[in-house]
Backbone bond lengths (Angstrom), bond angles and torsions (degrees), N, CA, C in turn:
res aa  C-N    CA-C-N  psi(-1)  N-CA   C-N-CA  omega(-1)  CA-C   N-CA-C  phi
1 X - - - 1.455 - - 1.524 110.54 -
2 X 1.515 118.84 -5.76 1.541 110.98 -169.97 1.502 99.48 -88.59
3 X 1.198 108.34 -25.71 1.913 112.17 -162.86 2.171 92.83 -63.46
4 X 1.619 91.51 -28.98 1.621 94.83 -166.66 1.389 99.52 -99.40
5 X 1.086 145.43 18.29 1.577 138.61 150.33 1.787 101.79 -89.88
6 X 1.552 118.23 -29.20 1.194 111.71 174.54 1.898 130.57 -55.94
7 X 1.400 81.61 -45.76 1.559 105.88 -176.98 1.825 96.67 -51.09
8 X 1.103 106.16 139.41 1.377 132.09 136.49 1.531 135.50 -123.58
9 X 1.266 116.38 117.52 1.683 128.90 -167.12 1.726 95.98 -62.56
10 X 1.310 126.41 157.64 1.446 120.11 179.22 1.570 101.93 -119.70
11 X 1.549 125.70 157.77 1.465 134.06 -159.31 1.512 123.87 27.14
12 X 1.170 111.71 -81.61 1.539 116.26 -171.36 1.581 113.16 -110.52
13 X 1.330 101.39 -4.92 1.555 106.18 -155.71 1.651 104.33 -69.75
14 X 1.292 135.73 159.74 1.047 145.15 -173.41 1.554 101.36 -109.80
15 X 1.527 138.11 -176.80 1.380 156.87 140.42 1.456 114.54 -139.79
16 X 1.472 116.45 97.07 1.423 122.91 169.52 1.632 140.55 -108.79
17 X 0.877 166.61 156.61 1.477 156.11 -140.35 1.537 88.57 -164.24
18 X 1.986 78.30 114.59 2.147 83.82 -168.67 2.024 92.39 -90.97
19 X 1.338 99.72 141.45 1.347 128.66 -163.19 2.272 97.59 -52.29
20 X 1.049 67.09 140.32 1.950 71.78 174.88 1.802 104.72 -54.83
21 X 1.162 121.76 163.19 1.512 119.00 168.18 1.686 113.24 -109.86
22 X 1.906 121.57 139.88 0.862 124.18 -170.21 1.495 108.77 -39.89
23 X 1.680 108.77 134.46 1.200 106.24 172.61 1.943 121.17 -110.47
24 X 1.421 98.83 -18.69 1.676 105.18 155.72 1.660 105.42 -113.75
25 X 1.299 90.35 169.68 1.748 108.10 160.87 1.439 116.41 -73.36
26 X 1.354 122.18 170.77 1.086 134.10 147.05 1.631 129.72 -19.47
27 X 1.581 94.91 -59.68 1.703 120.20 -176.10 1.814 97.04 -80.89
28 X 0.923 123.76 -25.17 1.349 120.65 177.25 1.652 111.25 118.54
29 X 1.496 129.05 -4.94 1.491 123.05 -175.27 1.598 92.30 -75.43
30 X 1.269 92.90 147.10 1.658 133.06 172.52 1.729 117.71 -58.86
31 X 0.908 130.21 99.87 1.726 127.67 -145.33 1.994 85.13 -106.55
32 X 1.303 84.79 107.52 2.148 96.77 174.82 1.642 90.31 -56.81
33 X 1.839 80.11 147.62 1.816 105.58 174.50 1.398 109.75 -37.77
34 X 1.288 109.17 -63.58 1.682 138.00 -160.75 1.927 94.38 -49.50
35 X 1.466 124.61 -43.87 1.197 146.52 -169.15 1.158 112.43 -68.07
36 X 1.232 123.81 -38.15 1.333 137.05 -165.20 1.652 109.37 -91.50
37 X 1.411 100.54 126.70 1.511 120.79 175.84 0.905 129.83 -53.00
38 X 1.353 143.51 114.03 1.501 129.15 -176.74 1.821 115.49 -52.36
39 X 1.261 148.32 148.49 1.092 154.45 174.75 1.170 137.14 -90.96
40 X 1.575 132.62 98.94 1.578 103.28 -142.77 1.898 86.47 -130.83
41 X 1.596 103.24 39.00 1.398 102.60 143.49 1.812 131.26 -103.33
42 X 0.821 137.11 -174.30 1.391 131.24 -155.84 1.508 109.98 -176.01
43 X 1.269 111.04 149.59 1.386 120.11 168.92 1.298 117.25 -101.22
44 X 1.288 129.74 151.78 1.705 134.72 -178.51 1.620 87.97 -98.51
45 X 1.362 92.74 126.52 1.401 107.88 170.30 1.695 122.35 -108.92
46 X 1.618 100.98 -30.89 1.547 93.62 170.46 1.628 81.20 -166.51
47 X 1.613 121.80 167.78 1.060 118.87 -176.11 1.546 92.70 -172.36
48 X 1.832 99.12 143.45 1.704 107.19 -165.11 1.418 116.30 -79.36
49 X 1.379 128.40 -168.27 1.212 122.43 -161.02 1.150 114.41 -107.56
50 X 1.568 133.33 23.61 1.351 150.50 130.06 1.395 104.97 141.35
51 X 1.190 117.65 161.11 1.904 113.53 163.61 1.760 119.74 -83.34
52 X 0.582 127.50 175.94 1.800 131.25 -169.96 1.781 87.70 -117.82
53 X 1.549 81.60 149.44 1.860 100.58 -171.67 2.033 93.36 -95.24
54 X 1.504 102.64 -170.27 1.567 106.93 173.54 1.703 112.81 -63.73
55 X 1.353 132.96 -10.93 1.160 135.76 -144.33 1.660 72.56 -125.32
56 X 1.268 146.34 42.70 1.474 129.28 -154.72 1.388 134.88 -40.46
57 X 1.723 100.66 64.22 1.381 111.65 168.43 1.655 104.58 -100.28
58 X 1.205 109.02 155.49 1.892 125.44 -160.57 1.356 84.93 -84.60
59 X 1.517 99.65 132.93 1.801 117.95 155.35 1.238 111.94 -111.92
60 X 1.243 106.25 126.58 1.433 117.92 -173.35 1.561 110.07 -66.09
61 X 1.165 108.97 164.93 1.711 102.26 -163.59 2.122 88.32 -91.67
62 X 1.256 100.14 172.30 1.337 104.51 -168.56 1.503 115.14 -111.61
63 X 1.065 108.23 23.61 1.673 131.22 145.46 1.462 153.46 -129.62
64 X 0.933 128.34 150.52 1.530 106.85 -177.14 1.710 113.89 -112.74
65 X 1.073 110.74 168.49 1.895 126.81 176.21 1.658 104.34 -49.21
66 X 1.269 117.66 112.80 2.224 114.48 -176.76 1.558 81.29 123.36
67 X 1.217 128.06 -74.20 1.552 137.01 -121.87 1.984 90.29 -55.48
68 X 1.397 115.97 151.64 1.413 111.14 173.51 1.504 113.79 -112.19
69 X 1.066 110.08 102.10 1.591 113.82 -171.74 1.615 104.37 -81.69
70 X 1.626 107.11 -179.44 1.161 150.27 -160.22 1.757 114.89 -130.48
71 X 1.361 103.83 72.45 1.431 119.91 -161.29 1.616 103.66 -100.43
72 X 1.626 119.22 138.79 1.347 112.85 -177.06 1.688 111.25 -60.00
73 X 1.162 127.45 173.98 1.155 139.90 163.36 1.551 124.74 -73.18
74 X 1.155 116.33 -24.10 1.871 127.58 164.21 1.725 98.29 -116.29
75 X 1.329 105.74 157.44 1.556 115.35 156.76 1.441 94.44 125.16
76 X 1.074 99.18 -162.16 1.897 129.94 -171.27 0.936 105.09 16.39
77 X 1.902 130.22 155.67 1.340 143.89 -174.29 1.537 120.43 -68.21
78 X 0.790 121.14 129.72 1.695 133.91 179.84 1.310 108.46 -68.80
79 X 1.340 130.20 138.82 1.349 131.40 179.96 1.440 93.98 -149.55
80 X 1.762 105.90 150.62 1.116 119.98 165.47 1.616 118.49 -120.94
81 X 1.372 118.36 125.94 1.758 106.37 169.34 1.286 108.38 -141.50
82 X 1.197 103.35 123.91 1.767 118.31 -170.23 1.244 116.40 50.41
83 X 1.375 92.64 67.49 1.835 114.65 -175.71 1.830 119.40 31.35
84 X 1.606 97.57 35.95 1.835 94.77 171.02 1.660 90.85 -118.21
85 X 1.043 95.32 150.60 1.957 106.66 171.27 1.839 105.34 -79.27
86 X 1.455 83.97 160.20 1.370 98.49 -176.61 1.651 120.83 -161.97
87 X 1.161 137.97 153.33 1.309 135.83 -160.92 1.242 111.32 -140.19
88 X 1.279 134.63 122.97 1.425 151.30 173.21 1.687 122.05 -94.96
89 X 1.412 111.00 93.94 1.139 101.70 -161.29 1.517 97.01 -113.70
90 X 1.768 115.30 176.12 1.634 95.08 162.76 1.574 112.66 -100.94
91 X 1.663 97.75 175.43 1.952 91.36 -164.49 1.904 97.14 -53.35
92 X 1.363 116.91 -52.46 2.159 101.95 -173.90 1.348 101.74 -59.10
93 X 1.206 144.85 7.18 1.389 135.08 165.49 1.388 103.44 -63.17
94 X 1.346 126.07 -43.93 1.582 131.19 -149.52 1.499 91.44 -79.85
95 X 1.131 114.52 119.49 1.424 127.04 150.74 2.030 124.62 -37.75
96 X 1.054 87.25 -63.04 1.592 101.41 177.75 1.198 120.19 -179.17
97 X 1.176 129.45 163.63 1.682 148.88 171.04 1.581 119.68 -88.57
98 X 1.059 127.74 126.85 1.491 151.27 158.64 1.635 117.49 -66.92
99 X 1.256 112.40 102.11 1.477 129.90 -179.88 1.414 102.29 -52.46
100 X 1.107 125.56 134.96 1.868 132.28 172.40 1.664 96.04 -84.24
């Protein structure tokens, strides 16, 4: 986790860690690899300090660090730090946000 407090994403870019996928049911049976859905929610892990519009004033990116987004299933760069995966997308990459 220290390599990922280091990182900082630059303009718009995001850093998210897409959520593990259910691995039992409800009732408790064991759901095979092959079975299991890919997951295409994610956590914001750090995110840059926005891109600049034509008038080049900074827009803040449209999430914050906690928030659990709604990330496509292909796209943004793969990163690894201290052997956990990770994805670099930009902030219009994100599909949408998940209400707490």
């Amino acid at each position: 986790m220290a390599a990922v407090k280091r990182f900082r994403p630059l303009l718009d870019r995001v850093l998210v860690q897409r959520l593990s996928p259910e691995t039992k049911t409800k009732s408790g049976l064991v759901i095979p690899e092959k079975a299991q859905e890919k997951v295409n929610e994610a956590k914001v892990v750090a995110v840059g300090a926005g891109g600049r519009n034509k008038g080049g004033e900074v827009v803040p990116v449209s999430v914050t660090i906690g928030d659990t987004v709604l990330v496509p299933e292909y796209g943004g760069t793969k990163l690894k730090f201290d052997d956990e995966d990770y994805v670099l997308l930009r902030d219009g990459d994100i599909l949408g946000t998940f209400n707490s």
